[in-house]
DRENBAFI-445259 format. One line per field, with one value per atom (N, C-alpha, C, O): atom name; residue in one letter; residue number from 0; y, x, z. Coordinates in nm, 3 decimals, decimal comma. Layout:
REM residues N
name c(CA ...)
resn c(a ...)
resi c(NUM ...)
yy c(Y ...)
xx c(X ...)
zz c(Z ...)
This chain:
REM residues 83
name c(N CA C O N CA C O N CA C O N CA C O N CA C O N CA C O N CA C O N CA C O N CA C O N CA C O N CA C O N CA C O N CA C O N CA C O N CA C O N CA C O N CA C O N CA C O N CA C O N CA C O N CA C O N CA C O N CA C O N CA C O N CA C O N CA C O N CA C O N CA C O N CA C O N CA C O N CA C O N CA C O N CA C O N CA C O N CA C O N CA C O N CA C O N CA C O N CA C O N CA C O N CA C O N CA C O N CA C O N CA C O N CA C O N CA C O N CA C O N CA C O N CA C O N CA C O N CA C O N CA C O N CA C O N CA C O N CA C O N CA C O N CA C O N CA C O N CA C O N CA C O N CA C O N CA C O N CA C O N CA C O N CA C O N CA C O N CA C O N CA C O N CA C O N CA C O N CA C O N CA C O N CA C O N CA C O N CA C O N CA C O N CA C O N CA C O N CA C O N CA C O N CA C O N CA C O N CA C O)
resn c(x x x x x x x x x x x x x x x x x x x x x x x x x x x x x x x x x x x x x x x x x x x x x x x x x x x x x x x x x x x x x x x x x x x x x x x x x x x x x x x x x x x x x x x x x x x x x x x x x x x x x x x x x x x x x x x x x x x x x x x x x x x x x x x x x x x x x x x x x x x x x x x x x x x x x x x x x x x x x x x x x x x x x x x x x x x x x x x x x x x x x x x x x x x x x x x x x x x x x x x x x x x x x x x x x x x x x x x x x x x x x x x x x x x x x x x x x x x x x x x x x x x x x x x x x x x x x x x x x x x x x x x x x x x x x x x x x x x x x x x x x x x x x x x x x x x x x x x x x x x x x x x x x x x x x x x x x x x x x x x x x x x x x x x x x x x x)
resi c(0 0 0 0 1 1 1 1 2 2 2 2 3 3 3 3 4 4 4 4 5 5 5 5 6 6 6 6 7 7 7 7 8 8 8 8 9 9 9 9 10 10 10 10 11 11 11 11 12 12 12 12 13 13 13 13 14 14 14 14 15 15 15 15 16 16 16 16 17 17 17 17 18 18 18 18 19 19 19 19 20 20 20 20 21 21 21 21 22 22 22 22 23 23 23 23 24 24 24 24 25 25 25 25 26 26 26 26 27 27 27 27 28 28 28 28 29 29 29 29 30 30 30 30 31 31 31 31 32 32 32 32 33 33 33 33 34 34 34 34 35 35 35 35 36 36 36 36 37 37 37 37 38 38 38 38 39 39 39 39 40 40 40 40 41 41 41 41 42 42 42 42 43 43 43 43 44 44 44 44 45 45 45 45 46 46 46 46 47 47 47 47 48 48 48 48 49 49 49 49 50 50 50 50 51 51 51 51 52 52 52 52 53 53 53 53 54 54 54 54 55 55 55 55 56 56 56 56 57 57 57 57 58 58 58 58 59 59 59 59 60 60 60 60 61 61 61 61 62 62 62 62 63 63 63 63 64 64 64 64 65 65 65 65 66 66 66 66 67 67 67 67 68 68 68 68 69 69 69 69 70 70 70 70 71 71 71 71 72 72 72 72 73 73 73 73 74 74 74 74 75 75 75 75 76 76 76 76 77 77 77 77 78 78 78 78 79 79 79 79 80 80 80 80 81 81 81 81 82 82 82 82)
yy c(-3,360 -3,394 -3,390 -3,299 -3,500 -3,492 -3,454 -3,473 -3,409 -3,379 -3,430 -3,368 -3,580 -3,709 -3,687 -3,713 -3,631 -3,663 -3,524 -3,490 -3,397 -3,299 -3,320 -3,424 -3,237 -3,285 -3,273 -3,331 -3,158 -3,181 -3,301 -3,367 -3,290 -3,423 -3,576 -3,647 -3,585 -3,701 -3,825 -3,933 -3,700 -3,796 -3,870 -3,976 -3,798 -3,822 -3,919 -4,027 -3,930 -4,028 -4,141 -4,229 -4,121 -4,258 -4,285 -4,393 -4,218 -4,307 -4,349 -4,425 -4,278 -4,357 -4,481 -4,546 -4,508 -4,610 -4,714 -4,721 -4,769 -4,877 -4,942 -5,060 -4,837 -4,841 -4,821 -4,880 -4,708 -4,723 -4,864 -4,896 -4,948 -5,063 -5,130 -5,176 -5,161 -5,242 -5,157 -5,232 -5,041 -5,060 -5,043 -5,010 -5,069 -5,141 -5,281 -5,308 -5,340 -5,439 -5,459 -5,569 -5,357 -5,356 -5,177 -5,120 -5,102 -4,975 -4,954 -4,834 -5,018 -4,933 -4,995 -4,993 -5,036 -5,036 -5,017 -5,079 -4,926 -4,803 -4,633 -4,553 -4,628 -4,532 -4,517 -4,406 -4,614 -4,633 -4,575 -4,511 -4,610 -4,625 -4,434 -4,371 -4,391 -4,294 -4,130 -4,019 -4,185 -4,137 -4,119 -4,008 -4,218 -4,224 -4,168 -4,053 -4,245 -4,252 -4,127 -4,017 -4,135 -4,041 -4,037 -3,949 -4,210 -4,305 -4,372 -4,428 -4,362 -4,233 -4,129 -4,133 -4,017 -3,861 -3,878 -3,948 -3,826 -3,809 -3,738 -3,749 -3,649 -3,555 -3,605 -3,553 -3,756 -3,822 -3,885 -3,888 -3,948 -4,076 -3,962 -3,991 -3,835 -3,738 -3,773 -3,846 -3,728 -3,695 -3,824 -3,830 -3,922 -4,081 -4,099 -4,094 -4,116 -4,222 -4,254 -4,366 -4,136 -4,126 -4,267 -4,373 -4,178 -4,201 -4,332 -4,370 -4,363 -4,468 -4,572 -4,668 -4,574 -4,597 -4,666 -4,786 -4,624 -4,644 -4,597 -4,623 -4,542 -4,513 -4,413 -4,307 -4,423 -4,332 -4,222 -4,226 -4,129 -3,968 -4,032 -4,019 -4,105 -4,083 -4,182 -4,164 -4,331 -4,395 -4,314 -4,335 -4,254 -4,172 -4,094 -4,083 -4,034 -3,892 -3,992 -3,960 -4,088 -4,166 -4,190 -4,129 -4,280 -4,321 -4,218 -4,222 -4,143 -4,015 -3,948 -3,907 -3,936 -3,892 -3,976 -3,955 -4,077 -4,198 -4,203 -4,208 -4,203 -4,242 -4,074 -4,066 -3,970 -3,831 -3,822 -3,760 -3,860 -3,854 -3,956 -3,926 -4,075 -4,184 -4,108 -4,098 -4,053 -3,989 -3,911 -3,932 -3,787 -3,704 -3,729 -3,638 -3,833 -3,859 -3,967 -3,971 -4,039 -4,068 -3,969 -3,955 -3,872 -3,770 -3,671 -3,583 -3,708 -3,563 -3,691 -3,661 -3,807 -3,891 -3,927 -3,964 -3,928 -3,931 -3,858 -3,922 -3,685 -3,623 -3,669 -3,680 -3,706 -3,751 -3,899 -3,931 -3,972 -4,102 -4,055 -4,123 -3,963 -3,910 -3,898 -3,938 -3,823 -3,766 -3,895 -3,860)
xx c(8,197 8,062 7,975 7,977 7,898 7,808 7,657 7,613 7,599 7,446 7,366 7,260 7,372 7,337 7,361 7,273 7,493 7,528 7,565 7,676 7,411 7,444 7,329 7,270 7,326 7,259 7,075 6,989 7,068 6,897 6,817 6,714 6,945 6,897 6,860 6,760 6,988 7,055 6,875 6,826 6,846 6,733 6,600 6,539 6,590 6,515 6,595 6,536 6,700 6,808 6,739 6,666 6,781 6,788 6,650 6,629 6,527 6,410 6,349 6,253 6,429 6,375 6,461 6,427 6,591 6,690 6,602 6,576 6,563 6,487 6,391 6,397 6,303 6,305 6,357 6,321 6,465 6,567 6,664 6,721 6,660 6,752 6,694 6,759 6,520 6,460 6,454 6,390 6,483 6,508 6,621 6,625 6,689 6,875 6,856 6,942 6,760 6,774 6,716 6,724 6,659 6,635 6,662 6,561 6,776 6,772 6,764 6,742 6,770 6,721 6,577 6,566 6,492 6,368 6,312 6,213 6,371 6,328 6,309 6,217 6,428 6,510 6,429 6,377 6,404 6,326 6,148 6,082 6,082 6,000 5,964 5,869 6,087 6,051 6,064 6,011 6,148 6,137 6,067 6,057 5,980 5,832 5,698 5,659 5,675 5,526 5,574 5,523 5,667 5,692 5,663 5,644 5,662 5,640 5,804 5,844 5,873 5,930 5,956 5,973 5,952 5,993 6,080 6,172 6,077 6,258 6,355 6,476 6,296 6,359 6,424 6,505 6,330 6,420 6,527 6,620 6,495 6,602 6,714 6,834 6,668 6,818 6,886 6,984 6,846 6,926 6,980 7,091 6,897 6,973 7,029 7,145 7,036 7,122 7,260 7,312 7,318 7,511 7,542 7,603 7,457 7,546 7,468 7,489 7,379 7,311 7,233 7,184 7,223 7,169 7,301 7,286 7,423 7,521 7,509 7,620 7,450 7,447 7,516 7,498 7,596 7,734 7,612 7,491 7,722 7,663 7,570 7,454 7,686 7,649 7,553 7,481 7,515 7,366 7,243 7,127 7,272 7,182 7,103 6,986 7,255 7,185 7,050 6,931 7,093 7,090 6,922 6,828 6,910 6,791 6,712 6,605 6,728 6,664 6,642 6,528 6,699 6,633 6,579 6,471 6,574 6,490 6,360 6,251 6,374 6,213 6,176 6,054 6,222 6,089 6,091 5,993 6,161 6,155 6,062 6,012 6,027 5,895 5,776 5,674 5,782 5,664 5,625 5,520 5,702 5,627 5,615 5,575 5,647 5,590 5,422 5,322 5,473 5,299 5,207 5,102 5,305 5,166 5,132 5,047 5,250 5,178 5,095 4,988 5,144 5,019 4,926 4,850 4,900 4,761 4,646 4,573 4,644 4,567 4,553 4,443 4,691 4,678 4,600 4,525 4,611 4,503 4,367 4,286 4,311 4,200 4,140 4,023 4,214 4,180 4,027 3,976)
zz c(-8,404 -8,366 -8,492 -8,575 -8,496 -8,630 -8,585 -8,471 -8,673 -8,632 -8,599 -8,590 -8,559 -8,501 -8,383 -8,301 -8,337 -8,146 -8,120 -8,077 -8,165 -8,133 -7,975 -7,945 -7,926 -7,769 -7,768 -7,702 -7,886 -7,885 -7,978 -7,963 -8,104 -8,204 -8,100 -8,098 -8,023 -7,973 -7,936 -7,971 -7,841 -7,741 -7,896 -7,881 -8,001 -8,144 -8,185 -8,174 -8,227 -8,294 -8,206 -8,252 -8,038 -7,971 -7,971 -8,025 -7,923 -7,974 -8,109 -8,120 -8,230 -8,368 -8,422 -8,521 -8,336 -8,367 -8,384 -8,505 -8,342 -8,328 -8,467 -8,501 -8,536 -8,625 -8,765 -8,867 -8,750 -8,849 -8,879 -8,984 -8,724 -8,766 -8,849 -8,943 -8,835 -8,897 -9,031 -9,104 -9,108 -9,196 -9,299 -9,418 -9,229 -9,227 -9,336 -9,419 -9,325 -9,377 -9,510 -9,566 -9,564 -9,678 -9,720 -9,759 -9,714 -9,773 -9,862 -9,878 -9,963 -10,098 -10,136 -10,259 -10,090 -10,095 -9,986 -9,949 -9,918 -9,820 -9,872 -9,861 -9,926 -9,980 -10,096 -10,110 -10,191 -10,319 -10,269 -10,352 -10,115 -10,088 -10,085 -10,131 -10,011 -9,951 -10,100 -10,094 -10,202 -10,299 -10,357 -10,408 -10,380 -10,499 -10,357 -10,335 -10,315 -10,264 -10,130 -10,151 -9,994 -9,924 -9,800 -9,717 -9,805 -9,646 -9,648 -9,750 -9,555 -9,458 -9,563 -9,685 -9,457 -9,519 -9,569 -9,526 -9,662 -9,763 -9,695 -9,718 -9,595 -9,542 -9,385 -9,309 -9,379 -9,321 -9,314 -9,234 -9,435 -9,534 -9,545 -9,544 -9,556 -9,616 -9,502 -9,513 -9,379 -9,279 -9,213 -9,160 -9,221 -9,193 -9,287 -9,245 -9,383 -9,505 -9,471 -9,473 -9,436 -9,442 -9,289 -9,280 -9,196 -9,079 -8,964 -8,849 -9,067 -9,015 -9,137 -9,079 -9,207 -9,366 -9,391 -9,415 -9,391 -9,460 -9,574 -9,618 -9,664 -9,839 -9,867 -9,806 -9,950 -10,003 -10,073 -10,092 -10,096 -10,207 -10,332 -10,373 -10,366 -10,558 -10,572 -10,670 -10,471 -10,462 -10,415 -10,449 -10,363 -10,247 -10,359 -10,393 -10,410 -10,564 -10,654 -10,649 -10,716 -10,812 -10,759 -10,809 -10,658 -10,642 -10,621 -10,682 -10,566 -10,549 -10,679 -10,699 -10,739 -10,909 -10,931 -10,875 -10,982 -11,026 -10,948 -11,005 -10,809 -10,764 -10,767 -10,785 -10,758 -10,773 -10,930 -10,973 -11,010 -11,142 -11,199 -11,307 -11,145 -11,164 -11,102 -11,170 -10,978 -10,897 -10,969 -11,031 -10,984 -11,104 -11,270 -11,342 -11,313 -11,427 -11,425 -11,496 -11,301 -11,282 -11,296 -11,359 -11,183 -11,156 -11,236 -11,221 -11,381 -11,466 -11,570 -11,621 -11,590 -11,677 -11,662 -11,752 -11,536 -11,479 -11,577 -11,653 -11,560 -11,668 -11,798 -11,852 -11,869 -12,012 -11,996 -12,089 -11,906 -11,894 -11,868 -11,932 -11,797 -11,811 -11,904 -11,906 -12,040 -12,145 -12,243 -12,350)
């Protein structure tokens, strides 16, 4: 049993399917989306990616460094653009 078709997740899974399919069709500028800015939760994208996302480990890792590693370098240059 995966944590998807455990019995309290289940009834959440089946009413957010709907919009996870629609973004089936573009995942890595979902995935990219939810990395940098944090529209969907990352903490969503974690828990979809594998078993509905389809996205293997080592893409999953990858983009995920890249977009909080862009996020927080915006957000620490910001101040030095102030200056």
């Amino acid at each position: 049993m995966t944590g998807l078709e455990h019995r309290r997740v289940q009834p959440i899974v089946v009413k957010w399917r709907p919009r996870i399919e629609r973004w089936n069709r573009y995942p890595g500028v979902v995935f990219m989306l939810a990395a940098t800015v944090g529209i969907p939760p990352m903490w969503l994208i974690g828990f979809v990616a594998r078993p509905l996302m389809h996205l293997r480990f080592v893409p999953f890792t990858i983009l995920c460094f890249l977009g909080r590693a862009g996020r927080y370098a915006v957000l620490a240059g910001i101040p030095l653009l102030a200056k």
